[in-house]
C-alpha positions as a Python dict, from the first residue, in 0.01 Angstrom:
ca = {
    (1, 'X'): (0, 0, 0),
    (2, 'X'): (103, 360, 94),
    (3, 'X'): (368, 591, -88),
    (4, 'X'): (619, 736, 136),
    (5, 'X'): (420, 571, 426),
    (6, 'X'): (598, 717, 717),
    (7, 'X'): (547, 1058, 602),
    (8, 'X'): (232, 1173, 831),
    (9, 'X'): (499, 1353, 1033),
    (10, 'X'): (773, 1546, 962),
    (11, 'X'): (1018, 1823, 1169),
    (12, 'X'): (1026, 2161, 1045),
    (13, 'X'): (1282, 2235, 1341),
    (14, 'X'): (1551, 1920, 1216),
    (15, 'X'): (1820, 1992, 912),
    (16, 'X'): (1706, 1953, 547),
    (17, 'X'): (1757, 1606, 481),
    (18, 'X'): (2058, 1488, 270),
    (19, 'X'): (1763, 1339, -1),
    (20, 'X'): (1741, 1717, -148),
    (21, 'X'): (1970, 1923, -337),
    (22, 'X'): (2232, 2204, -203),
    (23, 'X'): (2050, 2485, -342),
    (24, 'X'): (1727, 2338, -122),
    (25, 'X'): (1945, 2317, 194),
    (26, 'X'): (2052, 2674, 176),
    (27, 'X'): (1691, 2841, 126),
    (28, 'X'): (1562, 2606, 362),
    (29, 'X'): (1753, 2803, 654),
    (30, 'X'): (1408, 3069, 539),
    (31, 'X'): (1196, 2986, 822),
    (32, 'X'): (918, 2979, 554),
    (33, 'X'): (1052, 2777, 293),
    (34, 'X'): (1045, 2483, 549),
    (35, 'X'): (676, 2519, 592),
    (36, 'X'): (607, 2484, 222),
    (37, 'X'): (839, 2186, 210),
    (38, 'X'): (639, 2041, 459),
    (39, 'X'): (296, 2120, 226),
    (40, 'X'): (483, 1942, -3),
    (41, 'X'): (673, 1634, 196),
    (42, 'X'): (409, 1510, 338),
    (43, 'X'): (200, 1234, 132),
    (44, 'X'): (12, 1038, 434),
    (45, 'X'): (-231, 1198, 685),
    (46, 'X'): (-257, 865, 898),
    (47, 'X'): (24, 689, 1126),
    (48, 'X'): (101, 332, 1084),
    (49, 'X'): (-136, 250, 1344),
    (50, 'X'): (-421, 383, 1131),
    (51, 'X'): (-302, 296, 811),
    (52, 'X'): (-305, -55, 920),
    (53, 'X'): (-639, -53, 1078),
    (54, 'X'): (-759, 109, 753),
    (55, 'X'): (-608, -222, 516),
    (56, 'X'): (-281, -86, 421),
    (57, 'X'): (-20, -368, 406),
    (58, 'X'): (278, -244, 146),
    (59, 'X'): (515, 21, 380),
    (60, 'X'): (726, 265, 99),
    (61, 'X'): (1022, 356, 364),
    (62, 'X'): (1303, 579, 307),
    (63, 'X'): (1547, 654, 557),
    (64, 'X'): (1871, 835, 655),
    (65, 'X'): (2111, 908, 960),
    (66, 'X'): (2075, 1262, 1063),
    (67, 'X'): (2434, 1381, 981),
    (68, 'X'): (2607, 1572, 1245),
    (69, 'X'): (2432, 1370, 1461),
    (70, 'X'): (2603, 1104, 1756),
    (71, 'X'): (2564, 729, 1713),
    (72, 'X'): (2387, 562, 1405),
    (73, 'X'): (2026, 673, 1478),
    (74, 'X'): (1823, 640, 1169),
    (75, 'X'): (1531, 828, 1065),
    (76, 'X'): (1252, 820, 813),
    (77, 'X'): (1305, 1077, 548),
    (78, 'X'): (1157, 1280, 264),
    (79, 'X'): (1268, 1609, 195),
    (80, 'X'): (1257, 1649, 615),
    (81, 'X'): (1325, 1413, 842),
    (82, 'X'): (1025, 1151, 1011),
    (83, 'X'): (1012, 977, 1327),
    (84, 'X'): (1301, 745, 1388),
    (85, 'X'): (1259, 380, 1254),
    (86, 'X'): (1304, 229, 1575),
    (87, 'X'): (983, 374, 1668),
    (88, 'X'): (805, 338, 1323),
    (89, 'X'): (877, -66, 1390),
    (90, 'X'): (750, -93, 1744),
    (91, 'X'): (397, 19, 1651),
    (92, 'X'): (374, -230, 1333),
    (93, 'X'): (481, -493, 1568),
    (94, 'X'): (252, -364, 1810),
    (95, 'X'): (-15, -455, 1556),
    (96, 'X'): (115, -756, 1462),
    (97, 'X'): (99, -885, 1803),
    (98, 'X'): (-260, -834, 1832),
    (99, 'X'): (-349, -990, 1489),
    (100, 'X'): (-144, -1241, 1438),
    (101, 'X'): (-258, -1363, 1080),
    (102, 'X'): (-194, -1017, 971),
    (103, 'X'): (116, -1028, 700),
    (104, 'X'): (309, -643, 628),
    (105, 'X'): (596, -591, 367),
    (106, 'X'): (853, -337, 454),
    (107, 'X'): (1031, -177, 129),
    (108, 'X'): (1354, 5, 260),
    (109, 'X'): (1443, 126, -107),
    (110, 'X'): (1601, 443, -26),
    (111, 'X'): (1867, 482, 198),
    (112, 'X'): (2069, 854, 255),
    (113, 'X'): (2365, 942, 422),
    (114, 'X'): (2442, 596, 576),
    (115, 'X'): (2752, 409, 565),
    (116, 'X'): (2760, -18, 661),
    (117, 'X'): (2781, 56, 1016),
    (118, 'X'): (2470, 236, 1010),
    (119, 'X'): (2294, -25, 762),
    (120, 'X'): (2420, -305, 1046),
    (121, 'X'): (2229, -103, 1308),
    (122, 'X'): (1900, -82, 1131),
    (123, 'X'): (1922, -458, 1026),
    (124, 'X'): (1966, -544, 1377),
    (125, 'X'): (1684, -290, 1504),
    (126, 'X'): (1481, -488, 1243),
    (127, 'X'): (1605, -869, 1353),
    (128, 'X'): (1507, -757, 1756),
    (129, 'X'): (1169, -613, 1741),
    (130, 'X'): (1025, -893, 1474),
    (131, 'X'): (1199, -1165, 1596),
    (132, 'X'): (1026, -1516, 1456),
    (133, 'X'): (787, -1321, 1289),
    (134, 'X'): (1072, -1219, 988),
    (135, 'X'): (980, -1454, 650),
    (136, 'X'): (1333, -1584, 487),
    (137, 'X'): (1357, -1536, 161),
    (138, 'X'): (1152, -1778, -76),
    (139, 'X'): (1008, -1855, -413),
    (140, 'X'): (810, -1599, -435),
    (141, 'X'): (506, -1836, -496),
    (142, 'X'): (542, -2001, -193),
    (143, 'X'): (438, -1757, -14),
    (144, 'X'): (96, -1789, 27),
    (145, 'X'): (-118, -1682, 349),
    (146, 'X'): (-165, -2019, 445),
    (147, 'X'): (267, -2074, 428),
    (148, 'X'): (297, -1768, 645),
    (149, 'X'): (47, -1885, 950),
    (150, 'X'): (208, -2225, 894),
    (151, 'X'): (577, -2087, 991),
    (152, 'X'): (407, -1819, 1216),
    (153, 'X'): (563, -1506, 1000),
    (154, 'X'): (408, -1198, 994),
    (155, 'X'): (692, -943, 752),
    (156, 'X'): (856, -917, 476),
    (157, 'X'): (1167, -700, 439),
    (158, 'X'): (1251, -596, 88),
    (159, 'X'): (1628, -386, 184),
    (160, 'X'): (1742, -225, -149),
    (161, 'X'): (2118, -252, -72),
    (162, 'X'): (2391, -512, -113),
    (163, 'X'): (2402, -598, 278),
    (164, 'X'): (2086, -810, 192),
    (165, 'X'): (2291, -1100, 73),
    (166, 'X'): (2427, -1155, 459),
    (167, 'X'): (2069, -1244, 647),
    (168, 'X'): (1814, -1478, 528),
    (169, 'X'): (1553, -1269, 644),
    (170, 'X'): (1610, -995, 400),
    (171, 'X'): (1456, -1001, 37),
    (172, 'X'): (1646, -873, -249),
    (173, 'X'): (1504, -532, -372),
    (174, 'X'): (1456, -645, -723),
    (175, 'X'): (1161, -914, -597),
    (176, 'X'): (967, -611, -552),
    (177, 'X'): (957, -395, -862),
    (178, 'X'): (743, -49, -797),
    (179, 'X'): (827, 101, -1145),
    (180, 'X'): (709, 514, -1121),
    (181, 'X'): (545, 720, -1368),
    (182, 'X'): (756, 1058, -1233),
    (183, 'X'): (474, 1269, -1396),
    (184, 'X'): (165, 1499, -1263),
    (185, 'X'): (-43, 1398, -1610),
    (186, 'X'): (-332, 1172, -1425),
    (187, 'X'): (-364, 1041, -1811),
    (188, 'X'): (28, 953, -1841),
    (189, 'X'): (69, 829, -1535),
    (190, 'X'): (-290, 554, -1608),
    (191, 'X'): (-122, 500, -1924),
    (192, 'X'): (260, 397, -1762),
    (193, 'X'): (47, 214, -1501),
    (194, 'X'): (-80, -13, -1791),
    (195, 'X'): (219, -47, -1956),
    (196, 'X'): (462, -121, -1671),
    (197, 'X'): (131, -417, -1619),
    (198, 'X'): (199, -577, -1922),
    (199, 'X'): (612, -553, -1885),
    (200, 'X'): (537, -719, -1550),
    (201, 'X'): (759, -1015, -1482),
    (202, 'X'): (551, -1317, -1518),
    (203, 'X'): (694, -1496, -1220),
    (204, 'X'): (940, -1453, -932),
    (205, 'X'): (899, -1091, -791),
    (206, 'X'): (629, -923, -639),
    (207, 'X'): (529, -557, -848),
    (208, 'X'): (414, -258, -746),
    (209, 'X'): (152, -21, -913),
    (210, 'X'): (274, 324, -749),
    (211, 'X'): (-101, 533, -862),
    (212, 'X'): (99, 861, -758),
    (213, 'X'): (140, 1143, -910),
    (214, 'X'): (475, 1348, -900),
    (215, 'X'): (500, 1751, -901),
    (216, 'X'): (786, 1904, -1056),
    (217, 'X'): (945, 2209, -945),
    (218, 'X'): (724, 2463, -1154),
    (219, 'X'): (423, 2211, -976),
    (220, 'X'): (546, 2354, -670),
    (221, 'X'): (644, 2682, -746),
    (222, 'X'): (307, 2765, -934),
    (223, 'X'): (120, 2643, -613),
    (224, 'X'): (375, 2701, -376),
    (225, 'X'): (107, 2706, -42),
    (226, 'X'): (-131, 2490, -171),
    (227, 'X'): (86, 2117, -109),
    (228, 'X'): (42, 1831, -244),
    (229, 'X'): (-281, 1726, -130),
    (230, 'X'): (-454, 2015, -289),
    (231, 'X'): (-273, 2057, -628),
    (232, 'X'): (-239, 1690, -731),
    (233, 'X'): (-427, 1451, -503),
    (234, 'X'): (-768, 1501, -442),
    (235, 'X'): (-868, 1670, -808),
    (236, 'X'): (-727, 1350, -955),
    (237, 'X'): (-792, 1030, -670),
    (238, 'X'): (-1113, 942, -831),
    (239, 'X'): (-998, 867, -1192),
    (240, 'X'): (-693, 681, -1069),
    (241, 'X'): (-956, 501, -808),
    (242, 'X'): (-1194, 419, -1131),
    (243, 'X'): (-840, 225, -1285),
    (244, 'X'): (-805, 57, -941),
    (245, 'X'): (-1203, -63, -990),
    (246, 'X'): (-1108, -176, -1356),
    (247, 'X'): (-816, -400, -1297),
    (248, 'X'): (-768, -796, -1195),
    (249, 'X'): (-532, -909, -969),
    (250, 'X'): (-317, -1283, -1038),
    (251, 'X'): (-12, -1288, -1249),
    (252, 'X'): (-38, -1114, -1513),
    (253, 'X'): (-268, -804, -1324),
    (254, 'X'): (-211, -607, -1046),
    (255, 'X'): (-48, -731, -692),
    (256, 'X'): (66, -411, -500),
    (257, 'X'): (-106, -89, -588),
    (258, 'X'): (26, 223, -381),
    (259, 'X'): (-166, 565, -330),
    (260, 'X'): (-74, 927, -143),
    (261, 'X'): (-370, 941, 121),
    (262, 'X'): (-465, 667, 132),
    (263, 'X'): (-785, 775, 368),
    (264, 'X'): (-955, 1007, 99),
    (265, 'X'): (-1112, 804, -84),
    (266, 'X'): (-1182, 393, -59),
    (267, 'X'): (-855, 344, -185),
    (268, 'X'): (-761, 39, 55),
    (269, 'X'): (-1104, -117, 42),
    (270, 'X'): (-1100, -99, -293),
    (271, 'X'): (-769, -259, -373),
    (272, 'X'): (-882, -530, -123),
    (273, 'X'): (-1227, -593, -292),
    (274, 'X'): (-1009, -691, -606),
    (275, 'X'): (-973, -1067, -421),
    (276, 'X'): (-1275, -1143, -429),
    (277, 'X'): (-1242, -1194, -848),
    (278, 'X'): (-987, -1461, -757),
    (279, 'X'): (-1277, -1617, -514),
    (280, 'X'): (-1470, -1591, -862),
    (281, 'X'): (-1253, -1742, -1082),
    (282, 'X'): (-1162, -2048, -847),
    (283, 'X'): (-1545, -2098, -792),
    (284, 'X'): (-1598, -2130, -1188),
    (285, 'X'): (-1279, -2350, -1209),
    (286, 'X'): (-1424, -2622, -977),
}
């Protein structure tokens, strides 16, 4: 999977977005101070296209209405405002029509400035460009690869807001867990990743392993041009990729593992390499 997936692109030129604080908003109207937000907004170099050509299958998506704006448009959204949804969903489907065992889960769990009307919108953008491909809700495991080419699904919606109870085709947030670390220690943040492991709900829910790190406002202000990317992410990528090589997946080890740039290192084929010690262990079983 991919933290704040969506976030390859983002307008300098549109409004702060209603995610940040006041005091934000009203430096932000420094032409500089947008630039810098941008260093710091952006966790993904690659669009969905490419993520999903590189492996990635987990989508983090935030989103928002652009207030001020006409109609219920809705955008992607952190710290500036993405490319709108609409869009975002054509090219997965896009995707999905050309590989059509191919399965995605789309986590909406943050939602700004939006109201039931524009909630009803984006559920409905969602229901028309997926179509048959949407999987109802389920035991969780039911859903195995071979249950999803069976019914012909492709997607997943997780939709962190009470609205979910009204269509069959949206999960319940709480089935997919994606406890965070909030920290910039590359040792805490291994050390929450273990823990949150072992708290992991034995059945019933999915769970995500966010391997992110998370600057704080002295992060930023000590580094202020640097970004992201150079501060936090590459020094520390290859210890948090050495935990990825350590850990099992099945129900008690990891399922969803989430990274910031996700193309730096072998992040996806690494997670995906993880399977084959399930191939192992069924081989010794029989």
């Amino acid at each position: 999977g991919s933290h704040d997936s969506f976030s390859y692109w983002v307008d300098e030129k549109s409004p702060v977005g209603p995610d940040q604080a006041t005091a934000i908003k009203r430096l932000a109207r420094i032409s500089l101070v947008k630039k810098i937000m941008k260093k710091w907004s952006v966790t993904q170099n690659l669009t969905f296209k490419e993520q999903l050509e590189g492996g990635i299958r987990y989508f983090d998506l935030r989103v928002s209405s652009k207030p001020g704006e006409i109609g219920q448009e809705i955008y992607f959204i952190h710290g500036l405002f993405g490319i709108k949804v609409w869009d975002g969903l054509k090219e997965i489907n896009t995707f999905l029509e050309q590989h059509p065992k191919e399965v995605v889960f789309l986590d909406f769990n943050h939602f700004y400035a939006m109201d039931d009307s524009h909630h009803f919108f984006l559920i409905n953008r969602i229901r028309s460009v997926f179509g048959s491909k949407l999987c109802s809700v389920e035991c969780v495991e039911y859903v195995t690869l071979q249950y999803m080419w069976e019914k012909k699904h492709q997607v997943l919606i997780f939709y962190h807001y009470p609205l979910y109870k009204e269509y069959s085709f949206l999960w319940p947030g709480n089935k997919m867990p994606a406890p965070w670390a909030n920290t910039t220690n590359v040792h805490k943040l291994l050390q929450f990743l273990e823990t949150t492991l072992e708290e992991r709900s034995r059945y019933g829910t999915f769970h995500v392993s966010q391997a992110i790190l998370t600057p704080r406002v002295k992060t930023i202000a000590r580094h202020l041009i640097r970004g992201l990317k150079n501060t936090l992410v590459h020094r520390n990528l290859p210890m948090i990729l050495n935990w990825v090589k350590a850990q099992k997946p099945g129900v008690m080890g990891v399922n969803i593992i989430t990274s910031d740039f996700v193309e730096l290192v072998d992040f996806a084929a690494t997670v995906i390499a993880l399977n084959d010690l399930l191939l192992e262990e069924d081989e010794s079983a029989t």
